[in-house]
C-alpha positions as CSV (number, residue, x, y, z in Angstrom):
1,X,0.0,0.0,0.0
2,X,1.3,3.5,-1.5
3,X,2.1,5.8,2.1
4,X,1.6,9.5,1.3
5,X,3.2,12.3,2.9
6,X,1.1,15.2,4.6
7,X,2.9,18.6,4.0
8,X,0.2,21.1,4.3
9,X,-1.9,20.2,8.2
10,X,0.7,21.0,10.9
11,X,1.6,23.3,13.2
12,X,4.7,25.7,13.1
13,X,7.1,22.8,13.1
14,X,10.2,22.5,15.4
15,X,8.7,24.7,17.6
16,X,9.5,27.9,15.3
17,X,6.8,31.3,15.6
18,X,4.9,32.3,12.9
19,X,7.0,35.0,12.3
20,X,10.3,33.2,12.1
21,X,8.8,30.8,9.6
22,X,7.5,34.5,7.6
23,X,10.5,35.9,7.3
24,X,12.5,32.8,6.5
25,X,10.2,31.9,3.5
26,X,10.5,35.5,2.4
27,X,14.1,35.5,2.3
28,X,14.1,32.0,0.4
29,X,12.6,33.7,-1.9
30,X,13.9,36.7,-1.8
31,X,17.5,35.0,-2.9
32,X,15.6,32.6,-5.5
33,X,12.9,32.6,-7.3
34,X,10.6,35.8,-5.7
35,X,13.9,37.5,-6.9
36,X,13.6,36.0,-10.6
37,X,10.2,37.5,-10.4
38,X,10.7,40.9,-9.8
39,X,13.3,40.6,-12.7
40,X,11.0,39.0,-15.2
41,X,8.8,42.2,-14.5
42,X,11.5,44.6,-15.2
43,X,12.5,42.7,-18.0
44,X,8.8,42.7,-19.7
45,X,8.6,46.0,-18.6
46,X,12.1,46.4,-20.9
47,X,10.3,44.3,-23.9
48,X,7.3,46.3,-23.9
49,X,8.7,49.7,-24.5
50,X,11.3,48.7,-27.0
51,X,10.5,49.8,-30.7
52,X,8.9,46.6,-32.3
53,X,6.7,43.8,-31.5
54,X,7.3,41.0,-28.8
55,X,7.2,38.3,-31.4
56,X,10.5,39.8,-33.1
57,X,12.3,39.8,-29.9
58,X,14.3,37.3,-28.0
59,X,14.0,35.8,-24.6
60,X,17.2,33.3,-24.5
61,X,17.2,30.6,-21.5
62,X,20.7,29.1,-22.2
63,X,23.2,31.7,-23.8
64,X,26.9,31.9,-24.0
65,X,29.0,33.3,-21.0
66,X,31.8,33.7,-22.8
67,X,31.5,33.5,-26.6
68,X,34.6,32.4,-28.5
69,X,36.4,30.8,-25.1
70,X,34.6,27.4,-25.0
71,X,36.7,26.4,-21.5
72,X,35.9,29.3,-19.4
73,X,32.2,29.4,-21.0
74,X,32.3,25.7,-19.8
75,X,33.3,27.4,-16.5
76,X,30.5,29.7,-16.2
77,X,27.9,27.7,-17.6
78,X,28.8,25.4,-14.1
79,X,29.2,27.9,-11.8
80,X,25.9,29.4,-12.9
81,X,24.1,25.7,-12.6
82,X,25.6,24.5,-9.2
83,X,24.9,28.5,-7.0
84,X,21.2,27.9,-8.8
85,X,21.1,25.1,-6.7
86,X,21.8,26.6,-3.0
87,X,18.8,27.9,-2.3
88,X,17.6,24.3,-2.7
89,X,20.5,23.7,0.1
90,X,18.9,26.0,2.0
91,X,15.5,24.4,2.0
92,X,17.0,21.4,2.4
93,X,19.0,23.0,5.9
94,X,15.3,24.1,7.0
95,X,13.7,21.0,6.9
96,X,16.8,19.2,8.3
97,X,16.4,21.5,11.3
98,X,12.5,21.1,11.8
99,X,13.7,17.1,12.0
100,X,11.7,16.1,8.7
101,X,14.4,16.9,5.9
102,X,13.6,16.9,2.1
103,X,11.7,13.4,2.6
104,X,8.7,15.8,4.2
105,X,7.9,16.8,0.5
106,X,9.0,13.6,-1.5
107,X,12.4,14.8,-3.0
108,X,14.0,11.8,-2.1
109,X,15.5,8.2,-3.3
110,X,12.5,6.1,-1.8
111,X,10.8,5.6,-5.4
112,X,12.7,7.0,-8.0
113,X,10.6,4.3,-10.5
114,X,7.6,5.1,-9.2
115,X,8.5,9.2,-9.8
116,X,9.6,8.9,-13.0
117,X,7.1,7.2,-14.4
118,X,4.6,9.1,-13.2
119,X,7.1,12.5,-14.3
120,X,7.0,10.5,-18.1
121,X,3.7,10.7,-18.4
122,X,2.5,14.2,-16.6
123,X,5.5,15.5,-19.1
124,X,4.4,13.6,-22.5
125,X,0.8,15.4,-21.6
126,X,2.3,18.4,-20.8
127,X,4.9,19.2,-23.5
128,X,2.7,19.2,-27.0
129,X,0.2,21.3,-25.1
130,X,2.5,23.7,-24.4
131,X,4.3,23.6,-27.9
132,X,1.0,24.5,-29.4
133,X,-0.1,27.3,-26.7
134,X,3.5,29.4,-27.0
135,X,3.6,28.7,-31.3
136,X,-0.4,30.4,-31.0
137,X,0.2,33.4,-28.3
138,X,3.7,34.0,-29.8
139,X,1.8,35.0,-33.4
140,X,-0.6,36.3,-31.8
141,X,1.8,39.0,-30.6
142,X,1.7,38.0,-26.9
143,X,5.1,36.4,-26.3
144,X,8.4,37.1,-27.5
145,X,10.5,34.2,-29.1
146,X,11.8,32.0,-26.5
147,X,15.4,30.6,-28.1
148,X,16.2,28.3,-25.6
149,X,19.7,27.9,-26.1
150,X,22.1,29.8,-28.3
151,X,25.3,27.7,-27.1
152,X,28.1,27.0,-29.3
153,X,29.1,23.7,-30.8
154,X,31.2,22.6,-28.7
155,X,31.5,19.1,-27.2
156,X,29.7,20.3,-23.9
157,X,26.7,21.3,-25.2
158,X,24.3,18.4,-25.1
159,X,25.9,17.8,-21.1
160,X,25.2,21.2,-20.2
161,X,21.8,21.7,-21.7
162,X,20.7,19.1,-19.4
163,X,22.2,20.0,-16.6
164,X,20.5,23.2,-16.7
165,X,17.4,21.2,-17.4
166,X,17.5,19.3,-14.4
167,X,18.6,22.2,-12.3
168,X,15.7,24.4,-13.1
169,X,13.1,21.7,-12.4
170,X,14.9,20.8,-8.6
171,X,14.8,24.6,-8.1
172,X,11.4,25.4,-9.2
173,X,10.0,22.4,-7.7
174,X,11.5,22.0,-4.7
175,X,10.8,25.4,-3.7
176,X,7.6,26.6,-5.5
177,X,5.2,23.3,-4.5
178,X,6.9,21.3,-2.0
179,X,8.3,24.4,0.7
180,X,6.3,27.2,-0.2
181,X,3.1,25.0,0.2
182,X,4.7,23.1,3.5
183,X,5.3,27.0,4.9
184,X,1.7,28.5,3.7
185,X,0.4,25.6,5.4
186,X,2.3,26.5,8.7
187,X,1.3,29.8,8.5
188,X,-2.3,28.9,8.4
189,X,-3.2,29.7,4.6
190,X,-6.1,27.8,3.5
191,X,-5.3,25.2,0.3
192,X,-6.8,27.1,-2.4
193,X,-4.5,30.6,-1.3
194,X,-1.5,28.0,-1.1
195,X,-2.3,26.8,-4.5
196,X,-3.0,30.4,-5.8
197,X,0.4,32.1,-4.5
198,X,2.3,28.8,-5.8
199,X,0.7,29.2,-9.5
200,X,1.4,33.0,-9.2
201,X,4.5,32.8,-8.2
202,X,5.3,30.2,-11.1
203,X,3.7,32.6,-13.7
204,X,5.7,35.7,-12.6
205,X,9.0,34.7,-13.0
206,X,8.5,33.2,-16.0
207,X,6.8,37.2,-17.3
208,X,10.4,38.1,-19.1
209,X,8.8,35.6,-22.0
210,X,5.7,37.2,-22.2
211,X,2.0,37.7,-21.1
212,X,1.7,33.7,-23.1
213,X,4.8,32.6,-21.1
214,X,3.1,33.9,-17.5
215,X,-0.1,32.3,-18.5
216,X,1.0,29.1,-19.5
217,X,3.2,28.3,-16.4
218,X,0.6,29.4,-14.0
219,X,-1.3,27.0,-15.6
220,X,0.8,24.4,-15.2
221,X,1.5,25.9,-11.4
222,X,-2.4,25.0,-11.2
223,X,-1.7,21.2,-12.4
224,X,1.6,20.6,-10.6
225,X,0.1,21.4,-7.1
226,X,-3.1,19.3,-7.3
227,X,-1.0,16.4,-8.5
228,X,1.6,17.1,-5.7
229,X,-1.2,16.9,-3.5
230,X,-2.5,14.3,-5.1
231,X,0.9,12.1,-5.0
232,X,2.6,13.8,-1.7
233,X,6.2,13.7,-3.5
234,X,7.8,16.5,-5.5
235,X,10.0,13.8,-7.3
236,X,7.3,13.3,-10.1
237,X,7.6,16.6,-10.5
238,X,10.7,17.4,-11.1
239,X,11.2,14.0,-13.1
240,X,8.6,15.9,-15.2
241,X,10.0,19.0,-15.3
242,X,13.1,18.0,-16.2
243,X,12.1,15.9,-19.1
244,X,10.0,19.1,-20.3
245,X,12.9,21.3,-20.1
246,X,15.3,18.8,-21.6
247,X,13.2,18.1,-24.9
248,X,12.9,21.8,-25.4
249,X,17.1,22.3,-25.2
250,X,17.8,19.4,-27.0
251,X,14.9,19.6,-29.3
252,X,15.9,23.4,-30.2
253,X,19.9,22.3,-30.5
254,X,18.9,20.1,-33.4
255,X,15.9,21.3,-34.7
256,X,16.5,25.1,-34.6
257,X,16.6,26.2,-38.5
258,X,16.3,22.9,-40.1
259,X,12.3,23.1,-39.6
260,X,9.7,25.7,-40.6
261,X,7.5,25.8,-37.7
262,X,9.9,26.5,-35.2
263,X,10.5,30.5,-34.5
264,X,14.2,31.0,-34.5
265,X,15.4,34.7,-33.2
C-alpha cells in the first residue's frame, strides 16, 4: 500500500513562531525565485517599451557566457548551474532543522521508479500542449520568441543543456510546491490561497517571455500542485519537469533552422 506524505496540516514545526517561519520563507525567496520575479517584471517592462513587436524579440534561456572561449564558457555555464542550486540547500538545511528533511515533500530516493514514471507521463501530456499554446500566443503578438539555447558547438553542449534542465526543475520544484506549500500551510493559509500564491509565483517569473509565457506556467503551477497533493512527493515533479525542459534544449539544438515551424530569433 502506496504511504503518502502530509505537508500542508501542521503546526509551526520544530517549535518555530509564525513569524520566524514568515521571514524565513521571504528570504528564500527573496535570494531565489521571488527574486527572478521581480526581474521577469522589469525585463517585460524592458520588452514592452522597445521599438517593435514581442514576437520579433528574443528571450534566451541558455546563452553563452563567454562567446569564443569554449573552457571558461564551460566554467561559467557550471558555476551558474551549481549556485542555482543553493537555495535548494537552503531548503534542504530548514527541513533538516525542523527534523523532517527533504523526505517531508518527496524529494527523495525512496521511489525513483515510481517518480519517473509518473514525471513521463505528466511530461508527455504536458509538453505538446504547451508547444502549441507558445507557437499560437507568440503570433498572436503576446510572447516574445523564446530561443532556448544559443550555445556554441562545442563538445559540452548536449551535457550542459541538461544540466541546466534538471537544475531548473529541482529549483522550481523544490521550492515553489513542496516548501512554499509546506510554509503556507504553517502559516495557516487555507489550500486554495497555497495553490494560488504557488501558480502565481510560477507565472511571474516566468513574465520576461511574455504575457503567453506567464499564462501558461501558471497553468501548469495549477496542475503541478493538485497532483503534488494528489501524490505527496515533489519527485514526479521534477522527473517531469526536467524531461519538459530537456526536450525543449535538446529539441531546439537540433531542430533550430532545419524546420519551418519552429520561431528561430
Amino acid at each position: 500500500m502506496e504511504v503518502r506524505v502530509h505537508t500542508e496540516s501542521y503546526g509551526a514545526g520544530a517549535g518555530l513562531a509564525r513569524r520566524t517561519l514568515r521571514s524565513e520563507a521571504l528570504l528564500v525567496l527573496a535570494l531565489s525565485l521571488g527574486a527572478s520575479a521581480v526581474g521577469a517584471l522589469i525585463s517585460f517592462a524592458g520588452s514592452l517599451t522597445r521599438p517593435g513587436a514581442l514576437k520579433d524579440q528574443a528571450a534566451t534561456l541558455v546563452g553563452s557566457q563567454a562567446p569564443g572561449r569554449p573552457w571558461l564558457d564551460l566554467a561559467w555555464q557550471l558555476f551558474g548551474i551549481a549556485t542555482a542550486l543553493v537555495p535548494v540547500a537552503l531548503v534542504a538545511h530548514l527541513l533538516a532543522r525542523e527534523r523532517v528533511g527533504m523526505g517531508s515533500i518527496g524529494f527523495d530516493l525512496t521511489g525513483p521508479r515510481r517518480d519517473l514514471g509518473r514525471g513521463t507521463v505528466v511530461a508527455a501530456a504536458i509538453g505538446g500542449t504547451g508547444l502549441l499554446f507558445y507557437l499560437g500566443v507568440r503570433a498572436a503578438g503576446f510572447n516574445l520568441t523564446v530561443v532556448p539555447e544559443s550555445l556554441p558547438d562545442v563538445w559540452w553542449k548536449i551535457p550542459v543543456l541538461i544540466a541546466s534542465a534538471a537544475q531548473n526543475a529541482v529549483l522550481e520544484e523544490v521550492i515553489v510546491v513542496g516548501y512554499l506549500l509546506r510554509r503556507l500551510g504553517q502559516l495557516g493559509w487555507s489550500p486554495a490561497g497555497a495553490l494560488g500564491a504557488s501558480a502565481v509565483l510560477r507565472g511571474s517569473y516566468h513574465l520576461y517571455q511574455g504575457v503567453g509565457g506567464m499564462v501558461g506556467n501558471m497553468v501548469m503551477g495549477v496542475l503541478f500542485v493538485l497532483l503534488y497533493r494528489k501524490w505527496g512527493r515533489v519527485g514526479p515533479l521534477v522527473a517531469a519537469h526536467a524531461l519538459i525542459d530537456t526536450v525543449a534544449f535538446v529539441g531546439y539544438a537540433l531542430l533550430a533552422g532545419r524546420v519551418g515551424w519552429l520561431p528561430t530569433a
